[in-house]
N, C-alpha and C positions, 0 to 999 in steps of 0.2 A: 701503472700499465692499464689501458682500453682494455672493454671489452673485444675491440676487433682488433689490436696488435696481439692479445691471448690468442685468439682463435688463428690470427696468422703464426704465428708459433706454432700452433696444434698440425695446420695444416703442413707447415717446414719439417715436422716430426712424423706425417704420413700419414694422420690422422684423417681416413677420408669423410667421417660423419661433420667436420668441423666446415668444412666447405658449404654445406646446408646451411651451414648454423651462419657461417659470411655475410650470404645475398643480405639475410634481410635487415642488419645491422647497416651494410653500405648503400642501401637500395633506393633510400632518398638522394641522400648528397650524389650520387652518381647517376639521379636525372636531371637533377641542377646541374653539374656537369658538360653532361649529355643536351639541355639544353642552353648554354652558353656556348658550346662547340658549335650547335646547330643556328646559333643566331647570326654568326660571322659567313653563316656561307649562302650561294648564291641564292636571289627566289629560284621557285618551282624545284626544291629540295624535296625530293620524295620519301626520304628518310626522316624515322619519328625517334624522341627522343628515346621511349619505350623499346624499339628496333638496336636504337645505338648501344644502348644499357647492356641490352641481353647480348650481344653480340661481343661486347670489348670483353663481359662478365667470363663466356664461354672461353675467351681468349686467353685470359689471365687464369682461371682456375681451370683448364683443357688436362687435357691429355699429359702433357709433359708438366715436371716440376717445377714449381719454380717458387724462391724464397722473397719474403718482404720482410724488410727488418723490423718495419712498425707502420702504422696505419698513414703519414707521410709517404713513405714510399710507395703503398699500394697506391693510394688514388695517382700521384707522379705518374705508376705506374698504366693506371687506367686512362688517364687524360694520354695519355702517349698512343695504348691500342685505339683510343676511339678516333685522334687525329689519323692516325695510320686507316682506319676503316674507312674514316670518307675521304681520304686521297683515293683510296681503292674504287672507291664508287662514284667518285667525281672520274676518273682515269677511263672505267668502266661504260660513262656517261658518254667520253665526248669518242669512243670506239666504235666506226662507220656502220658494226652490227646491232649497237645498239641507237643508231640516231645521230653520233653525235656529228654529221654535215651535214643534219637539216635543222632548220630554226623552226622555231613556235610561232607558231601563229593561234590567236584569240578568234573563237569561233562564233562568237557575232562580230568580227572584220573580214571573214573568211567570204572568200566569193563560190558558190560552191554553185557547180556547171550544171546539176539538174535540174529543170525548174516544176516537171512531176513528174507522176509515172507515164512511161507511154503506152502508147496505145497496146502493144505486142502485151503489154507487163497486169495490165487489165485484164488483155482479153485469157489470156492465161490463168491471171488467178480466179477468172469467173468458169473458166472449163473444171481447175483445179475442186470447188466450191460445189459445182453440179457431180462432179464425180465421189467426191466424200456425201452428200447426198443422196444419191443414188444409190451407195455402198450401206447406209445408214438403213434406210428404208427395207432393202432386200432382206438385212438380217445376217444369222450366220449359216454359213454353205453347210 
């Protein structure tokens, strides 16, 4: 028997100090993982292996109980929550509140309408400039 099918035993039995003792037995192989999930999906993925980790981790050892017969199942069990994470956040991606019916555009291709400040935006920030001035000098009231 592993060190980490004991500890998932411990944990089956209630043991809530055993779940400390988990993370850091599993916490390499489920960035390898974490980052083989992360390679198959789209560029400009915003999500880090580090993010994936913690997140499937919080998921699998959370709030509710739940049993792994032996260190096979747990990761089965991990590759499952991290798949189910980024369906969530791809899904969350292409939702018109967050973006997803506008496209990317690279901003040295980017045509951008301003070509400087104008005049209004000058003469303002030099009124701006005399007046913090002005207030400097005076001192306090």
């Amino acid at each position: 028997m592993t060190d980490v099918t004991r500890i998932l035993n411990a944990i089956k039995r209630g043991d809530a100090k055993a779940t400390d003792e988990l993370l850091p037995l599993v916490y390499e192989e489920l960035r390898l993982l974490a980052a083989q999930k992360l390679s198959h999906e789209q560029p400009g993925q915003t999500l880090q292996a580090t993010a994936l980790v913690h997140e499937a981790y919080l998921r699998l050892v959370g709030d509710e109980l739940r049993s792994w017969e032996n260190r096979g199942h747990f990761f089965i069990a991990a590759a499952e929550a991290m798949r189910r994470i980024l369906i969530e956040n791809a899904r969350r991606k292409q939702r018109r509140k967050h973006g997803g019916d506008c496209q990317r555009v690279d901003l040295e291709k980017a045509d951008i309408g301003m070509e400087g400040p104008s005049d209004d935006v000058v003469a303002l920030d030099e009124a701006l400039m005399k007046l913090s001035k002005e207030d400097r000098t005076k001192g306090p009231a």
